[in-house]
KOLLO-381559 format. One line per field, with one value per residue (C-alpha): residue number from 1; residue in one letter; x, y, z. Coordinates in pm, 1 decimal. Example, Ala and Ser with C-alpha at 12.3 -4.5 7.8 and 13.67 -1.06 7.14 Angstrom:
% KOLLO-381559
vexdo <- 1|2
torvo <- A|S
c1 <- 1230.0|1367.0
c2 <- -450.0|-106.0
c3 <- 780.0|714.0
END
This chain:
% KOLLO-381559
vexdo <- 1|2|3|4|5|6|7|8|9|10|11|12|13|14|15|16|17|18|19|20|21|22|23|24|25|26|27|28|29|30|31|32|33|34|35|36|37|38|39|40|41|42|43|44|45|46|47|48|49|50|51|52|53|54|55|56|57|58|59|60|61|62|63|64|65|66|67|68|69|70|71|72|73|74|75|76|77|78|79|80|81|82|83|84|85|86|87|88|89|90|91|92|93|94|95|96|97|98|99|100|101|102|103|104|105|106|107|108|109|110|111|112|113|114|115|116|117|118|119|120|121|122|123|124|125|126|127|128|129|130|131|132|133|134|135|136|137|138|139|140|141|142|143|144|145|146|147|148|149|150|151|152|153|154|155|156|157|158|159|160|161|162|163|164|165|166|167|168|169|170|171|172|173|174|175|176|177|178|179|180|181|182|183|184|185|186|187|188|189|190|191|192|193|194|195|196|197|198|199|200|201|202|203|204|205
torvo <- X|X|X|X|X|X|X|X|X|X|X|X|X|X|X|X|X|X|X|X|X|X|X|X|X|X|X|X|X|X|X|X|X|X|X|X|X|X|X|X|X|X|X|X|X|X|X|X|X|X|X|X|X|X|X|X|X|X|X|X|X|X|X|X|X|X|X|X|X|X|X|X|X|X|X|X|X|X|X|X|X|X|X|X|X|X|X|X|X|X|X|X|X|X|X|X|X|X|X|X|X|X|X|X|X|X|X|X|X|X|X|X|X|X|X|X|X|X|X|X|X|X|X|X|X|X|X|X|X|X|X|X|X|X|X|X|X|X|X|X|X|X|X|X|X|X|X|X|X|X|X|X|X|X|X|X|X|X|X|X|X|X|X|X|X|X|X|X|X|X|X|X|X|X|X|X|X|X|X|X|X|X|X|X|X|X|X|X|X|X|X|X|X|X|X|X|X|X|X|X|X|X|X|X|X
c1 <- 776.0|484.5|591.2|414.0|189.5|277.5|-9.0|192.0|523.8|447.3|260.9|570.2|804.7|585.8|564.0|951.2|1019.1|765.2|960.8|1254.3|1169.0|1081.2|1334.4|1585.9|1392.1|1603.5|1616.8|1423.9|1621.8|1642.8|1640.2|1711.7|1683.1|1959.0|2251.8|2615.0|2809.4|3051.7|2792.2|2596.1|2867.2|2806.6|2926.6|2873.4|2843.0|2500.8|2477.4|2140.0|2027.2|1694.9|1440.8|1254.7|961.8|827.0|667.0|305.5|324.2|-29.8|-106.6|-108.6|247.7|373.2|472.6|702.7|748.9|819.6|428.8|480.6|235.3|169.8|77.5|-243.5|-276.6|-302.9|-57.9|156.1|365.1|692.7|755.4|1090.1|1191.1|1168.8|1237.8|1518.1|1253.5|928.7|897.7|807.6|1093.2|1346.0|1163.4|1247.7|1644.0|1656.0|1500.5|1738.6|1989.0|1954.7|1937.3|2283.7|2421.4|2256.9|2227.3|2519.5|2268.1|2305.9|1945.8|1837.3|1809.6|2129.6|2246.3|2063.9|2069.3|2143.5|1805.0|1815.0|1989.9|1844.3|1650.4|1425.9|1166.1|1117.0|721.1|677.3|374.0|363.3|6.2|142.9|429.0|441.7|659.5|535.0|734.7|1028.9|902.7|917.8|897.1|659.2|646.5|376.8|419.2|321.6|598.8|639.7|909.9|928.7|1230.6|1214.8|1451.8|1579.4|1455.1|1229.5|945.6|756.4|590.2|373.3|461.4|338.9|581.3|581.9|877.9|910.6|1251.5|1230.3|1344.8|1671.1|1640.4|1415.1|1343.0|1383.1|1670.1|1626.6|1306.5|1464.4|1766.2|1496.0|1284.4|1682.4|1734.8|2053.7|1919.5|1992.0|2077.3|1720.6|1594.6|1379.2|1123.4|1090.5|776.8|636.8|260.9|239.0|322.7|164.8|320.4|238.2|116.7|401.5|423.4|572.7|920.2|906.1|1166.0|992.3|1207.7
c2 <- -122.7|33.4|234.1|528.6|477.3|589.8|912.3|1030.1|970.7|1171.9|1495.8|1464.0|1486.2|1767.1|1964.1|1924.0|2056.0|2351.8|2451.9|2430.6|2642.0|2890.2|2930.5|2917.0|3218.1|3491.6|3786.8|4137.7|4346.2|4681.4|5067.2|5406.9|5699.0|5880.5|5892.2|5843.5|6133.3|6137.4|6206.5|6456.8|6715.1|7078.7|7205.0|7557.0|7721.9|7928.2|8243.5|8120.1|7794.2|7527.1|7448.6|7102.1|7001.2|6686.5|6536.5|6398.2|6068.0|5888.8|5621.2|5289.8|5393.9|5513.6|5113.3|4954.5|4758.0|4858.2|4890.3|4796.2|4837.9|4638.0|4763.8|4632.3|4831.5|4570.2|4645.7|4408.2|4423.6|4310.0|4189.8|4119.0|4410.0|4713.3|5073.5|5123.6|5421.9|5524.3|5651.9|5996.2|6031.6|5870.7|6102.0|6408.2|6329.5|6256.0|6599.9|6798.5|6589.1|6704.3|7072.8|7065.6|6927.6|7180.5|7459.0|7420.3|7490.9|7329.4|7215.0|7342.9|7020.7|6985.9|7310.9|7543.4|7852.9|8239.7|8370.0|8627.5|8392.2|8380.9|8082.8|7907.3|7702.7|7403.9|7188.3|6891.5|6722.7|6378.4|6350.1|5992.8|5784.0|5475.9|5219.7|5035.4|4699.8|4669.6|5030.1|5333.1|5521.0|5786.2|6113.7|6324.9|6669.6|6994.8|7191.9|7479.2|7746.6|8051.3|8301.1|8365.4|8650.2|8736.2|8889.1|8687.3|8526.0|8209.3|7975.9|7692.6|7477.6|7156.3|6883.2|6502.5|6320.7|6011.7|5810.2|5489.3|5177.4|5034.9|4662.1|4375.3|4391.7|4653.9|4726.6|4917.7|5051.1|5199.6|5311.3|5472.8|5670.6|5770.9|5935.4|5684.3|5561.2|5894.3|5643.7|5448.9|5842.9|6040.7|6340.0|6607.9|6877.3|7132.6|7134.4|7515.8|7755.0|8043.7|8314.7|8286.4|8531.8|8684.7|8515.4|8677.3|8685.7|8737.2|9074.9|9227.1|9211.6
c3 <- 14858.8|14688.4|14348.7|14219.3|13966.9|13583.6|13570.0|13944.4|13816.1|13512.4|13654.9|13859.6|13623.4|13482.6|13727.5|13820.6|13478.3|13528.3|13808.7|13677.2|13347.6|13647.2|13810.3|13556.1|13312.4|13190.0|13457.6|13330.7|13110.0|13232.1|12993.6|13039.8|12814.4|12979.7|12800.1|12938.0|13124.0|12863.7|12571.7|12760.9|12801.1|12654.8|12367.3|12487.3|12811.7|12881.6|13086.9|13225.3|13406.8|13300.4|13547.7|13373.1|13557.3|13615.3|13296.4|13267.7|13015.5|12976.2|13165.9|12993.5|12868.3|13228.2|13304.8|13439.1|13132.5|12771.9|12603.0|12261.4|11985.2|11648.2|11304.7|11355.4|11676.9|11947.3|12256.6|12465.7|12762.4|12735.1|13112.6|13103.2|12917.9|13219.2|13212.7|13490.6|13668.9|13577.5|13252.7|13319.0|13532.1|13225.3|12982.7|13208.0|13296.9|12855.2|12834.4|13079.4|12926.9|12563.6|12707.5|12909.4|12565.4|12321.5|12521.4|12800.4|13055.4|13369.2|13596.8|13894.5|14022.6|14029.3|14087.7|14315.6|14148.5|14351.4|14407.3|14085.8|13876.0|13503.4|13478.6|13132.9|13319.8|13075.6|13109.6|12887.5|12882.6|12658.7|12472.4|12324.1|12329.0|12101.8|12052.3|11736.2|11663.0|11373.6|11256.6|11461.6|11812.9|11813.5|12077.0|12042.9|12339.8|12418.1|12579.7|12763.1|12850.1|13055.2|13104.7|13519.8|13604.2|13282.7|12877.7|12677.4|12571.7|12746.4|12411.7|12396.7|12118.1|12041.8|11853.7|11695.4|11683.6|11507.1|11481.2|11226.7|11462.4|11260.1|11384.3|11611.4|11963.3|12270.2|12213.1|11888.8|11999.4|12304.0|12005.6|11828.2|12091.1|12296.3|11842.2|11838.0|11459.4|11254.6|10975.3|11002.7|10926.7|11178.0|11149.4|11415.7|11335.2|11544.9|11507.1|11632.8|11892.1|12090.1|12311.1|12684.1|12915.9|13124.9|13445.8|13850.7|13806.3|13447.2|13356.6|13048.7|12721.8
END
């Protein structure tokens, strides 16, 4: 019977345990900035509905995995840390959330609305979005809303939100940017606003 010789039988045994690291990794973890149905009941009820758009996030933050930045300003991908869609589409369904709570305002996208219903048209457009290791989740937007079929005013308003990160690892970034770390301290400032031109469909005040 001929044996293998040592060098085989080790590279092998290497490669055996290769595989084996493989296929026995830890599966990705998956994130949503939604938050449960429970939490995102009104308060209030609203006489008028929200229309949010689709939001525009910049591309190398619109991954499929978390982008996460160090104090130094490098960037790396943490593959097996996912967001559960794409992130413009989590940022959107957080944003309609927080209105339905706030405002008791239900979305057309869920609701279809009678055709002179009072509607706020809401636009969001993310300028940066940065998750910065152990210290904070940054979201820099300009923002948009316009009253369609009923009084008021359409502004453009610009705002930074930053929410300090109260722990290690994905988990309390995603914490952070979701504004589950009031205790960690957060800042919210809006950089400026302008009125808008009155748009078709707009009633005057």
């Amino acid at each position: 019977m001929k044996f293998p010789s040592v060098r085989t039988a080790l590279a092998g045994a290497a490669l055996a345990a290769a595989l084996a690291g493989c296929s026995s990794s830890a599966p990705p973890r998956y994130y949503t900035l939604s938050v449960p149905a429970a939490d995102a009941a009104p308060r209030v009820q609203a006489g008028y509905l929200i229309d949010v758009l689709p939001v525009s996030v910049p591309a190398q933050a619109d991954q499929p995995q978390l982008m996460v930045r160090t104090e130094e300003g490098s960037v790396a991908a943490l593959y097996g840390e996912r967001w559960a869609a794409p992130l413009a589409e989590e940022i959107r369904d957080a944003l309609s959330d927080a209105l339905k709570r706030d405002l008791g305002a239900l979305d057309v996208r869920t609701v279809k609305p009678a055709a002179n219903a009072p509607v706020w048209r809401v636009q969001a457009d993310v300028q940066g979005f940065d998750l910065v290791a152990g210290s904070r989740a940054q979201l820099d937007a300009t923002w948009r809303v316009r009253p369609l079929n009923t009084a008021g005013e359409g502004r453009l308003c610009r705002s930074l939100v930053v929410e300090n990160v109260d722990g290690e690892g994905a988990p309390a970034l995603v914490a952070a940017i979701r504004g589950g770390t009031e205790d960690a301290g957060s800042s919210v400032r809006t950089l400026g606003c302008t009125a808008l031109p009155r748009a078709q469909g707009e009633n005057p005040a």
